[in-house]
Biopython code that builds the backbone (N, CA, C, O; Angstrom):
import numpy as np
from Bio.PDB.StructureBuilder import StructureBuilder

atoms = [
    (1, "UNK", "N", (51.405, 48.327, 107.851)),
    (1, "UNK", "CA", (49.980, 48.507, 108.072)),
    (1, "UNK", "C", (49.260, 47.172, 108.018)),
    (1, "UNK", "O", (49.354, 46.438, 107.033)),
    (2, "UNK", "N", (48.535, 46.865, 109.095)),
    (2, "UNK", "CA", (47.338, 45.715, 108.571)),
    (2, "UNK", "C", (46.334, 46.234, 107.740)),
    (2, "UNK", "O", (45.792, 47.339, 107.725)),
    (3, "UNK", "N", (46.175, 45.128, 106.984)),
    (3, "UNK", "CA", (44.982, 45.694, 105.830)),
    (3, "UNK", "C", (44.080, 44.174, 105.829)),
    (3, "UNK", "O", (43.429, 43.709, 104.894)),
    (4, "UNK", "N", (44.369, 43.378, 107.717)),
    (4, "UNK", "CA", (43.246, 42.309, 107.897)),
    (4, "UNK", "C", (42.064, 43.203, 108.012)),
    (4, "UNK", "O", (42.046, 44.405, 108.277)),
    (5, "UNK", "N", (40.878, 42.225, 107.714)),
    (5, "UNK", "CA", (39.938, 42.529, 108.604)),
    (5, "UNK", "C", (39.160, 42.133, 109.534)),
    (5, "UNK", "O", (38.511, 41.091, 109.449)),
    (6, "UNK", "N", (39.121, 43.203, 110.893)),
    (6, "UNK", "CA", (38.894, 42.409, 112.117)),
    (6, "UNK", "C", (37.390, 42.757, 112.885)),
    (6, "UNK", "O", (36.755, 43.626, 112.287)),
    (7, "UNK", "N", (37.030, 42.460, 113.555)),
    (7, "UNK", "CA", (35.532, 43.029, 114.666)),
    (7, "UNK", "C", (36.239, 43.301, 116.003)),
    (7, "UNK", "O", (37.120, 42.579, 116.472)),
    (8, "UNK", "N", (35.795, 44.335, 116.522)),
    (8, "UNK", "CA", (36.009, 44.399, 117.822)),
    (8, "UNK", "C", (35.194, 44.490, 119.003)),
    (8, "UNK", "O", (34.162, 45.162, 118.968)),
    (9, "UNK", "N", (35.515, 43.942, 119.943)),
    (9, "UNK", "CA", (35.015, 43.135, 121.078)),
    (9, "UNK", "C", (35.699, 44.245, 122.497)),
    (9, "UNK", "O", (36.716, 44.936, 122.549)),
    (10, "UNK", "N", (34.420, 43.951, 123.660)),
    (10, "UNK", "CA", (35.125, 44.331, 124.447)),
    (10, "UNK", "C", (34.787, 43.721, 125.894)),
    (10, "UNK", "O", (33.710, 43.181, 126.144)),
    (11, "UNK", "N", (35.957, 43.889, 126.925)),
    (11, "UNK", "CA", (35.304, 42.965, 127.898)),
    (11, "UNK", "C", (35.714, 43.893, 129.256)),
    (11, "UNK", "O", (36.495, 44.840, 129.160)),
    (12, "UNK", "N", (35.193, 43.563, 130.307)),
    (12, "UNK", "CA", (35.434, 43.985, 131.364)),
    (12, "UNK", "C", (36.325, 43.267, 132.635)),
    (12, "UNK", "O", (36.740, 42.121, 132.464)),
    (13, "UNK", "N", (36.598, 43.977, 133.898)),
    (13, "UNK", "CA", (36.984, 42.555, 134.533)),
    (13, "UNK", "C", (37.338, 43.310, 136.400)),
    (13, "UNK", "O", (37.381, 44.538, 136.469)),
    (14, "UNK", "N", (37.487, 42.748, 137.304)),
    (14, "UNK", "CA", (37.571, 43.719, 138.313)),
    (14, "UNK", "C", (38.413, 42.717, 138.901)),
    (14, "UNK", "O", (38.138, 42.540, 140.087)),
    (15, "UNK", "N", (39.359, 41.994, 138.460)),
    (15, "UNK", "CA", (40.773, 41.804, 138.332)),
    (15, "UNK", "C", (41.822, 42.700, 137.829)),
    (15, "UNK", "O", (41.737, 43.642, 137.041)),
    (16, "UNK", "N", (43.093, 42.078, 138.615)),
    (16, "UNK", "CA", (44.181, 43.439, 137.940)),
    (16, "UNK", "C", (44.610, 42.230, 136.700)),
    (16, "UNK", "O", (44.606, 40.999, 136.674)),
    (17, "UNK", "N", (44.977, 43.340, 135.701)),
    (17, "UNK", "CA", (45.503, 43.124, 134.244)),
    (17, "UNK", "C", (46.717, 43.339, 133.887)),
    (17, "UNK", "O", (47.025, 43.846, 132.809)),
    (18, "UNK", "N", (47.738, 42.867, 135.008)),
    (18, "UNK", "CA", (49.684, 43.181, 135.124)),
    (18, "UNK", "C", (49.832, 42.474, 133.708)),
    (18, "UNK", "O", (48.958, 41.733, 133.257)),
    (19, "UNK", "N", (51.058, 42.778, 133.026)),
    (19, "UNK", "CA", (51.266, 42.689, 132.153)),
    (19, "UNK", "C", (50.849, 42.791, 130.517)),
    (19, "UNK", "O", (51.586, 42.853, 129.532)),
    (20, "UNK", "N", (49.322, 42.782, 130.624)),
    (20, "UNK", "CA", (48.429, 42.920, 128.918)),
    (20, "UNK", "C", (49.286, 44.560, 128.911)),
    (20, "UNK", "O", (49.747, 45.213, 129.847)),
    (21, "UNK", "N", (49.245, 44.800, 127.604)),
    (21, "UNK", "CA", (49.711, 46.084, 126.891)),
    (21, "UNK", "C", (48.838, 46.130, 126.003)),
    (21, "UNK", "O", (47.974, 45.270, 125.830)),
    (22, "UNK", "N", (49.028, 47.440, 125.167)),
    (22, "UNK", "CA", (48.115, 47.440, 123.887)),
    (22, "UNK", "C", (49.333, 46.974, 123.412)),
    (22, "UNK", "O", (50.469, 47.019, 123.884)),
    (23, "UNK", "N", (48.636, 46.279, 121.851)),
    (23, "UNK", "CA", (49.100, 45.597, 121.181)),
    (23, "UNK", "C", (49.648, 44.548, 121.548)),
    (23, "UNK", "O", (50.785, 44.227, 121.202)),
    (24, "UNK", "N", (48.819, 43.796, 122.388)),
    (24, "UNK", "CA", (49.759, 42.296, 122.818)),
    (24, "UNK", "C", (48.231, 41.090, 122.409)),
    (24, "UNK", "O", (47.001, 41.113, 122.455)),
    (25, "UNK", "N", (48.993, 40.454, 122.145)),
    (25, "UNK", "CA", (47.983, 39.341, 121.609)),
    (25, "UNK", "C", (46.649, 38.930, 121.903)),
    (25, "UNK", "O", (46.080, 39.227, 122.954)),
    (26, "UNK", "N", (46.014, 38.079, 120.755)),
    (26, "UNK", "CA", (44.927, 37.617, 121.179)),
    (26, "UNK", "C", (44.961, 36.149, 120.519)),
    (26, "UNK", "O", (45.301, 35.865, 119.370)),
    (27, "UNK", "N", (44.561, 35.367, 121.451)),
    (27, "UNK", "CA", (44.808, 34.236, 120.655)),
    (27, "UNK", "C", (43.070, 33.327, 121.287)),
    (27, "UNK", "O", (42.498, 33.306, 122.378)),
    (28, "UNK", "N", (42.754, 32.679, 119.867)),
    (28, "UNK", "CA", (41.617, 32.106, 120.296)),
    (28, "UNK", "C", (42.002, 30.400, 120.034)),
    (28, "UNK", "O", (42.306, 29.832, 118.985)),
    (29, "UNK", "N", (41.863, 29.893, 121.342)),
    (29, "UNK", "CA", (42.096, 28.246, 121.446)),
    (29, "UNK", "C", (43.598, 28.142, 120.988)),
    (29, "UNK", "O", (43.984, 27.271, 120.208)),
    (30, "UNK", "N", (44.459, 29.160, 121.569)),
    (30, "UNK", "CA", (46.119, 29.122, 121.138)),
    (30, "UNK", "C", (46.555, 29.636, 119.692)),
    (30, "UNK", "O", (47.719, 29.928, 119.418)),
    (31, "UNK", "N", (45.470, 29.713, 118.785)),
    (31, "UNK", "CA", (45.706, 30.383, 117.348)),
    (31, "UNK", "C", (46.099, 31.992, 117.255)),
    (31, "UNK", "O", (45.251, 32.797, 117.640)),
    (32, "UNK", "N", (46.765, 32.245, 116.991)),
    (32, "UNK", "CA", (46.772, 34.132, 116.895)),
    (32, "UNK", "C", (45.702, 34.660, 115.962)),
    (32, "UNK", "O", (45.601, 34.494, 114.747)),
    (33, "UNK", "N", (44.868, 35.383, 116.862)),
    (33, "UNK", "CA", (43.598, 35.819, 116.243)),
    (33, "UNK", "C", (43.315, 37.702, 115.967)),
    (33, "UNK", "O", (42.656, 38.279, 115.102)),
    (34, "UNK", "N", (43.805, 38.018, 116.653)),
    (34, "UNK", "CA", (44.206, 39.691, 116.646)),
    (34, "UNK", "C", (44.993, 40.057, 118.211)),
    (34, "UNK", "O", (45.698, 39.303, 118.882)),
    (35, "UNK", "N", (44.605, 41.425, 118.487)),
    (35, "UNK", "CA", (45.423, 41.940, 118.990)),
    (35, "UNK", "C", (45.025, 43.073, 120.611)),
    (35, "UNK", "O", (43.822, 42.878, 120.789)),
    (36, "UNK", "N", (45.295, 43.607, 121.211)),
    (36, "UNK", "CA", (44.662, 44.507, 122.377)),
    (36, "UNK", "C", (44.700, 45.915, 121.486)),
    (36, "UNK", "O", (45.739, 46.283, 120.940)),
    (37, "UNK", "N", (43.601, 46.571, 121.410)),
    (37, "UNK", "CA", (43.729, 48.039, 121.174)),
    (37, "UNK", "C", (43.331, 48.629, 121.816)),
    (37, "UNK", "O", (43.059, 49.712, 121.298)),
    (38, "UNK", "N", (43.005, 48.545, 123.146)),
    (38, "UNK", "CA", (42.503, 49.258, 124.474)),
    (38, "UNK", "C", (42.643, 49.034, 125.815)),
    (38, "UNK", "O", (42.226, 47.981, 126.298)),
    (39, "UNK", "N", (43.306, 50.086, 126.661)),
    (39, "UNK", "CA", (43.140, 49.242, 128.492)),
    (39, "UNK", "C", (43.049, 50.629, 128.861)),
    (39, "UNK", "O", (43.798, 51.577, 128.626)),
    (40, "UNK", "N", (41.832, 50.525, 129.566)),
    (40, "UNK", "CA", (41.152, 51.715, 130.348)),
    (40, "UNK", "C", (40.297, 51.108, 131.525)),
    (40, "UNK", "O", (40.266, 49.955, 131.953)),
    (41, "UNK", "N", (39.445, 52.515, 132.012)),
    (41, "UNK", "CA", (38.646, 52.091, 132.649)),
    (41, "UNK", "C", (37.308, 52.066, 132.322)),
    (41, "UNK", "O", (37.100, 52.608, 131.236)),
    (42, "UNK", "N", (36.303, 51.625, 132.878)),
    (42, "UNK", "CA", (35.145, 50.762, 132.706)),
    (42, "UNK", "C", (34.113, 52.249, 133.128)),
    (42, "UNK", "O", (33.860, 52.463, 134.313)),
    (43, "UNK", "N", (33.607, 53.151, 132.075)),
    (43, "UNK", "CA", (32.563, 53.908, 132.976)),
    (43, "UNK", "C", (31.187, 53.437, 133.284)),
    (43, "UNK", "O", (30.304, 54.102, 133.825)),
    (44, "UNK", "N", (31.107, 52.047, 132.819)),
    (44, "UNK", "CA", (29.413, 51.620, 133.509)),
    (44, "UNK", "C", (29.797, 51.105, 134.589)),
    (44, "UNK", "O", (28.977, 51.128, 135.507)),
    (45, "UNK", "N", (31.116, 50.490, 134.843)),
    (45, "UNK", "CA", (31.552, 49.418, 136.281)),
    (45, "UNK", "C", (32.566, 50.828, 137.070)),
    (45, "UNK", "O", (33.388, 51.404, 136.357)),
    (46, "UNK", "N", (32.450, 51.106, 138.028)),
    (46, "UNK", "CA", (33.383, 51.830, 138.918)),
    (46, "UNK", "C", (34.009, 50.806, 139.254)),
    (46, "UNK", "O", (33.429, 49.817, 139.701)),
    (47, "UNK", "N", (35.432, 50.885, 139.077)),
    (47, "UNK", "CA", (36.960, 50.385, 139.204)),
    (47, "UNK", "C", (37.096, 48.796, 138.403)),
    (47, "UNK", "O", (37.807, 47.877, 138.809)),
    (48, "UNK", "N", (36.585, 48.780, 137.689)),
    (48, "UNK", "CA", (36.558, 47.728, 136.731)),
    (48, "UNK", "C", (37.638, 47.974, 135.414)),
    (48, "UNK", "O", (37.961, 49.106, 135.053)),
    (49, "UNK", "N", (37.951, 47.186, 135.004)),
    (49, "UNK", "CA", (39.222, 47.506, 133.910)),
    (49, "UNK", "C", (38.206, 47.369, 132.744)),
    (49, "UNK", "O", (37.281, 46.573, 132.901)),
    (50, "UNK", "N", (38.314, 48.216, 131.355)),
    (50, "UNK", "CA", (38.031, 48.036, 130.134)),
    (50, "UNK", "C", (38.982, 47.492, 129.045)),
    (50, "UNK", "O", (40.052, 48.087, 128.916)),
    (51, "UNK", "N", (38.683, 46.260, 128.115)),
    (51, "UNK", "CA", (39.829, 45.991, 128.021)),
    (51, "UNK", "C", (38.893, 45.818, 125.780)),
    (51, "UNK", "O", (37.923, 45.135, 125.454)),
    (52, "UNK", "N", (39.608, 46.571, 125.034)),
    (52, "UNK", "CA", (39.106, 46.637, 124.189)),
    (52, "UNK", "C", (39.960, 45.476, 123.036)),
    (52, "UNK", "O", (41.176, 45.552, 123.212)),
    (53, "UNK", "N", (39.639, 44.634, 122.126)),
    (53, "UNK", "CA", (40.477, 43.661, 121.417)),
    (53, "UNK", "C", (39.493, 43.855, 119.412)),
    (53, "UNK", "O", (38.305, 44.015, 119.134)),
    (54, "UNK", "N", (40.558, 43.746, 118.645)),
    (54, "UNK", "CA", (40.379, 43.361, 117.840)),
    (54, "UNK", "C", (40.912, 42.187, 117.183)),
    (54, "UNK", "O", (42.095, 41.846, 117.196)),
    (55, "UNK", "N", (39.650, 41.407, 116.427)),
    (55, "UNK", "CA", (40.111, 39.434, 115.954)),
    (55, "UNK", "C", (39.716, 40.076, 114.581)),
    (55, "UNK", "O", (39.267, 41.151, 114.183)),
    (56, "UNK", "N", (40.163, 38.706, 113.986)),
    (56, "UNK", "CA", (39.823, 38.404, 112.466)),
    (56, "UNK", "C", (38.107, 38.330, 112.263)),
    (56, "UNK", "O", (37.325, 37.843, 113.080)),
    (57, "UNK", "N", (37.840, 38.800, 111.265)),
    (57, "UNK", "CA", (36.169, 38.661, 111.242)),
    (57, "UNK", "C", (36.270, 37.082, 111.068)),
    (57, "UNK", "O", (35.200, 36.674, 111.517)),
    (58, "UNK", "N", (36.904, 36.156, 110.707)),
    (58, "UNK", "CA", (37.053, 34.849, 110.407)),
    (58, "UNK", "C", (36.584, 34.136, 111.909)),
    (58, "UNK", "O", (35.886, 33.124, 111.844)),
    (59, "UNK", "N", (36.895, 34.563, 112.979)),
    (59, "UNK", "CA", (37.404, 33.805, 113.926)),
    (59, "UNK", "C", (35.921, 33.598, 114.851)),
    (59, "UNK", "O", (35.112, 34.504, 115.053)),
    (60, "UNK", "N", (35.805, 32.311, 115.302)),
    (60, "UNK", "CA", (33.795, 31.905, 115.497)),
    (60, "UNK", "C", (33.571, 32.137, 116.858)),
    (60, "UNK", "O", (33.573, 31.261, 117.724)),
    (61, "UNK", "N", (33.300, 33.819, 117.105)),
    (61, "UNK", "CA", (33.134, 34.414, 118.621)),
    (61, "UNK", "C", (31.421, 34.198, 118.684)),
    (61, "UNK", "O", (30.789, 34.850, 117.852)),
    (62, "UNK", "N", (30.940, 33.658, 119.262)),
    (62, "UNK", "CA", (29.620, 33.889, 119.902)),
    (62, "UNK", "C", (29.421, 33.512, 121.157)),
    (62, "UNK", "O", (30.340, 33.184, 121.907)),
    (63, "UNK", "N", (28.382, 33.529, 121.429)),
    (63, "UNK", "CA", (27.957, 34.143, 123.012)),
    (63, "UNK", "C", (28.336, 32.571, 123.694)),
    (63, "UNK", "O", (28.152, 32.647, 124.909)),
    (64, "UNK", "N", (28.646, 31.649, 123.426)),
    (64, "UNK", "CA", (29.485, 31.065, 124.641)),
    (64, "UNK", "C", (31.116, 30.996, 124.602)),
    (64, "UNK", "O", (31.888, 30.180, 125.104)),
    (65, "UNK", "N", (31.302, 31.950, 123.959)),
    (65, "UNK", "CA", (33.161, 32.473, 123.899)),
    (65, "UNK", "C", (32.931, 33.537, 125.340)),
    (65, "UNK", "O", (31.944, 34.068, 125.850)),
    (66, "UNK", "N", (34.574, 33.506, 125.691)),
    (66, "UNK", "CA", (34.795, 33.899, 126.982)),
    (66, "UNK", "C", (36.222, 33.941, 127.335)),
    (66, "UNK", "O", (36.737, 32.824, 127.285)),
    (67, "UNK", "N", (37.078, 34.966, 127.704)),
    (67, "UNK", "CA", (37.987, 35.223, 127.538)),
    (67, "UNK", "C", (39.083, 35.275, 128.916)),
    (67, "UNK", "O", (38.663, 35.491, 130.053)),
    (68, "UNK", "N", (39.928, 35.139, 128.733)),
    (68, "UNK", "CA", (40.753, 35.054, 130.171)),
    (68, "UNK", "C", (42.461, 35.504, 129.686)),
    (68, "UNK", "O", (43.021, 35.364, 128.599)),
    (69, "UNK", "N", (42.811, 35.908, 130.590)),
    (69, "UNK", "CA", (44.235, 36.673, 130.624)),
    (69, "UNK", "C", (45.188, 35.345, 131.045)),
    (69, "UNK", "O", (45.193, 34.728, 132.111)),
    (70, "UNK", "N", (46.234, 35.061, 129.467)),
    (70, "UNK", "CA", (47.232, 34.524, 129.779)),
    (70, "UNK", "C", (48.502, 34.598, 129.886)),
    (70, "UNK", "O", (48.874, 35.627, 129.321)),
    (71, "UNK", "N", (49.656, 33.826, 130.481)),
    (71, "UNK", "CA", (50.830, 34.374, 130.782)),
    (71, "UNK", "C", (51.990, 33.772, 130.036)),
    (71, "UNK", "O", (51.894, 32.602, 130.409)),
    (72, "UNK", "N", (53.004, 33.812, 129.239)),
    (72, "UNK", "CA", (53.730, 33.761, 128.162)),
    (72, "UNK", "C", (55.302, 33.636, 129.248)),
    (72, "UNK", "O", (56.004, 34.570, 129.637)),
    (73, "UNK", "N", (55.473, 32.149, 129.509)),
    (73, "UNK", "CA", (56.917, 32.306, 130.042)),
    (73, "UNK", "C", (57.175, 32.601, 130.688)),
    (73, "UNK", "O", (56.346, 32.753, 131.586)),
    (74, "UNK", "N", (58.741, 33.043, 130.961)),
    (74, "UNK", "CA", (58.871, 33.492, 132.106)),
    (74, "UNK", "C", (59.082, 35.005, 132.564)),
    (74, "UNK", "O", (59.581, 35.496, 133.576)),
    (75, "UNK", "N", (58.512, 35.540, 131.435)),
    (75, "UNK", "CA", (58.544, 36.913, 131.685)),
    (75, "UNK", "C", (57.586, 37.925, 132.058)),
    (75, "UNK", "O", (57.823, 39.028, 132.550)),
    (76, "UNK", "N", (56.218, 37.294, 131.694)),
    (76, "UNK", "CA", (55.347, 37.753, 132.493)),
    (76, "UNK", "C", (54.406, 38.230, 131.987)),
    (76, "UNK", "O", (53.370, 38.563, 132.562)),
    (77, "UNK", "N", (54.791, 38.372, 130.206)),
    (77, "UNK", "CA", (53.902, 39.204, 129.327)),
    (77, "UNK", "C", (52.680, 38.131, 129.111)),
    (77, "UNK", "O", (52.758, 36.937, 128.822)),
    (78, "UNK", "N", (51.285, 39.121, 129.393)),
    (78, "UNK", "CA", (50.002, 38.960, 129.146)),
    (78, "UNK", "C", (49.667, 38.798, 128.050)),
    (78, "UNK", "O", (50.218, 39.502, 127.205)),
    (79, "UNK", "N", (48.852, 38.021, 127.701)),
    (79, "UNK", "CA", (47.893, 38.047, 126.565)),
    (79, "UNK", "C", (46.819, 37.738, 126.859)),
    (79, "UNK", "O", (46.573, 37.287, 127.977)),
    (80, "UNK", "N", (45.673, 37.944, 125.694)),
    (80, "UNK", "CA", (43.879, 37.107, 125.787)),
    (80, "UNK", "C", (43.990, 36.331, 125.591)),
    (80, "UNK", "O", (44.987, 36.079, 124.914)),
    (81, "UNK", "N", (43.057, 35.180, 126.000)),
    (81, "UNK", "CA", (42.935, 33.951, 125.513)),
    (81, "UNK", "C", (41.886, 33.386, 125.838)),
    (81, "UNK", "O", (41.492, 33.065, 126.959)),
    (82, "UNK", "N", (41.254, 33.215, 124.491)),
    (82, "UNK", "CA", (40.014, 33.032, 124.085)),
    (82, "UNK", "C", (39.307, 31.759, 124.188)),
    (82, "UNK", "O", (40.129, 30.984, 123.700)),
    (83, "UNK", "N", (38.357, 31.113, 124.501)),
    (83, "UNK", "CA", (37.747, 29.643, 124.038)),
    (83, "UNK", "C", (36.130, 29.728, 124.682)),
    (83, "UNK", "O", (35.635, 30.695, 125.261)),
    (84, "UNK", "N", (35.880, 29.214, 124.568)),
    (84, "UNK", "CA", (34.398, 28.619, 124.472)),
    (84, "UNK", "C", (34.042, 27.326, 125.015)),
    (84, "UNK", "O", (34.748, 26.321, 125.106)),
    (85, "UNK", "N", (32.544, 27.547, 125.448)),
    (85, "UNK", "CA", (32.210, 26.412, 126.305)),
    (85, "UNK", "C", (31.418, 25.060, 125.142)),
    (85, "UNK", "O", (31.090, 23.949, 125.560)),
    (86, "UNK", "N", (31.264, 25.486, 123.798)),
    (86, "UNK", "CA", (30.236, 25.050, 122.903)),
    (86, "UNK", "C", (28.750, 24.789, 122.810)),
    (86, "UNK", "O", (28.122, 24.145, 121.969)),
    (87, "UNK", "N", (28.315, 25.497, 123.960)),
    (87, "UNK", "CA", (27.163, 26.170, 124.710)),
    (87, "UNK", "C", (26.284, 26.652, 123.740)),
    (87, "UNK", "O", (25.102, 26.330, 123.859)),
    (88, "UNK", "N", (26.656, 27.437, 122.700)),
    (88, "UNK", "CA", (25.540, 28.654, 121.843)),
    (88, "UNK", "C", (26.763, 28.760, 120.752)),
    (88, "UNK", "O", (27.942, 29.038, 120.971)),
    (89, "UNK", "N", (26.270, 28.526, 119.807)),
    (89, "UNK", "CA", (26.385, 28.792, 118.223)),
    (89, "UNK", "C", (25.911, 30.262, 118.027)),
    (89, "UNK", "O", (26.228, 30.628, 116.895)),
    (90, "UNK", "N", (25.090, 31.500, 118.916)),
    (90, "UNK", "CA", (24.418, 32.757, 118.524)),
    (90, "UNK", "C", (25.410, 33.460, 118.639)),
    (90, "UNK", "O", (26.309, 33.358, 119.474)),
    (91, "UNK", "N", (25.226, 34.612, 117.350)),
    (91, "UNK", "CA", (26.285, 35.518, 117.799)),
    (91, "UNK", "C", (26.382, 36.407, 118.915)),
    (91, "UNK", "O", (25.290, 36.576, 119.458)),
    (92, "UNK", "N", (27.223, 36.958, 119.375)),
    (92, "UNK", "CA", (27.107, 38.061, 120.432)),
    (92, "UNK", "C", (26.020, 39.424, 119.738)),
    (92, "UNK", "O", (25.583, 39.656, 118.611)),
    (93, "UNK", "N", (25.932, 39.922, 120.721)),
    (93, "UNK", "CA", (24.819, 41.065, 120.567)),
    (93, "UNK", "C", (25.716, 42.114, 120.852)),
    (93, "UNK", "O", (26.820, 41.861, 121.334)),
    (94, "UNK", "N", (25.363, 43.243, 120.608)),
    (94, "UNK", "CA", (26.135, 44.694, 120.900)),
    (94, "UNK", "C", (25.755, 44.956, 122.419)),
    (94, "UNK", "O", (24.612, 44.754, 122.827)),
    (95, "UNK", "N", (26.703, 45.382, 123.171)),
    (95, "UNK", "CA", (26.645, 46.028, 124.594)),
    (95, "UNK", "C", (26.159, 47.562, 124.551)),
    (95, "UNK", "O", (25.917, 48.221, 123.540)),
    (96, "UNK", "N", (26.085, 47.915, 125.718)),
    (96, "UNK", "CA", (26.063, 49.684, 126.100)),
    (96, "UNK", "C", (26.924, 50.473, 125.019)),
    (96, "UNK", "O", (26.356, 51.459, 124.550)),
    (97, "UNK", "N", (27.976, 50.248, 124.632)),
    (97, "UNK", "CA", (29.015, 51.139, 124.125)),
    (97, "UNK", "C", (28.926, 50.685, 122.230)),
    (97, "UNK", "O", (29.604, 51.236, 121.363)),
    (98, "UNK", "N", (27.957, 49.621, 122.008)),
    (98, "UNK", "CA", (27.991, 49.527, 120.433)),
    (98, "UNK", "C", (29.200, 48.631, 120.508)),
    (98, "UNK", "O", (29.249, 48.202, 119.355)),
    (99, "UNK", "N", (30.089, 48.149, 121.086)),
    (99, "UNK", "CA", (30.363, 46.981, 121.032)),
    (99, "UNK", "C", (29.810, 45.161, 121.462)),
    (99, "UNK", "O", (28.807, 45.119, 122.175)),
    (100, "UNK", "N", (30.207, 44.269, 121.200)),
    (100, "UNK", "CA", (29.620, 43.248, 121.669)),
    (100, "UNK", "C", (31.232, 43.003, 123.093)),
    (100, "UNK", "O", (32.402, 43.385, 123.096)),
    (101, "UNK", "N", (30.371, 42.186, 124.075)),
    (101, "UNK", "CA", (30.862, 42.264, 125.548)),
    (101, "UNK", "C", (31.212, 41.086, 125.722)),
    (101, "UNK", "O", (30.232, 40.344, 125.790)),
    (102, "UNK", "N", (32.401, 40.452, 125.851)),
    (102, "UNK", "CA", (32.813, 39.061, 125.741)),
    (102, "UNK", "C", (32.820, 38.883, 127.287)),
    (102, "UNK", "O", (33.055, 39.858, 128.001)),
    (103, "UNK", "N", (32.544, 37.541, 127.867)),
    (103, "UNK", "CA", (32.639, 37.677, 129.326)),
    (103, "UNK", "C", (33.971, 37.486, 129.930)),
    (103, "UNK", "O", (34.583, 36.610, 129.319)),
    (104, "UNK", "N", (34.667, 38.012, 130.951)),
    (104, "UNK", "CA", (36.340, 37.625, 131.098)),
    (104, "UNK", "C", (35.920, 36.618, 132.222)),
    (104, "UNK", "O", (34.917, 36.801, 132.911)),
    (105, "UNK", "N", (36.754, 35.543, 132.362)),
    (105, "UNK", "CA", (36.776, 35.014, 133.409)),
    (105, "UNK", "C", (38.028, 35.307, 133.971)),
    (105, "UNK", "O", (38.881, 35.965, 133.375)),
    (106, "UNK", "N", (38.202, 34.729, 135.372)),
    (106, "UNK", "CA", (39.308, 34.978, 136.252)),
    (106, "UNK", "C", (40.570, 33.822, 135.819)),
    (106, "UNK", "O", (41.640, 33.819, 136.427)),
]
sb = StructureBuilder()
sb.init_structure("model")
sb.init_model(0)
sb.init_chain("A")
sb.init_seg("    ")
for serial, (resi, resn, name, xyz) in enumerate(atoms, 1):
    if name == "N":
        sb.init_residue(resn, " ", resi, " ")
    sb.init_atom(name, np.array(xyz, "f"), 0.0, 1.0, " ", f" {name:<3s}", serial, name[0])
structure = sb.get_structure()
């Protein structure tokens, strides 16, 4: 059992998401920061992917963090991967769904 404690975040994206699984990493600036606990679809975006993540409450997400899908070798497995532009020190705000909405880039 984890008995960290984490916040969860969620992001969107209208890219395909081959390889992320639940439970496959999250790493912010290459650090392991938590983990995927969600891949669905998006009901405010028609055909948009929902992609739900939990981090360490430790880990310094605010609104110029921004997330992108990375690739691990040669096998193909996905992960998040997190960083920031150092843009805004503010925290994120809560989205539509009571989560806060990290932006994905491509």
């Amino acid at each position: 059992r984890d008995t960290v404690s984490t916040t969860r975040y969620e992001m969107t994206t209208s890219d395909a998401v081959t390889g992320l699984q639940v439970q496959a990493g999250v790493r912010y600036k290459g650090v392991p920061v938590g983990k995927v606990v969600r891949i669905g679809f998006d009901p405010q975006i028609a055909g948009n992917v929902l992609i739900r993540i939990a981090v360490g409450e430790d880990t310094p997400v605010t609104q110029a963090t921004y997330a992108q899908l990375g690739y691990q070798g040669v096998t193909g497995l996905a992960h998040i991967q997190l960083d920031d532009d150092s843009k805004s020190s503010q925290p994120l705000k809560p989205g539509p769904s009571g989560l806060p909405r990290l932006t994905m880039k491509s």
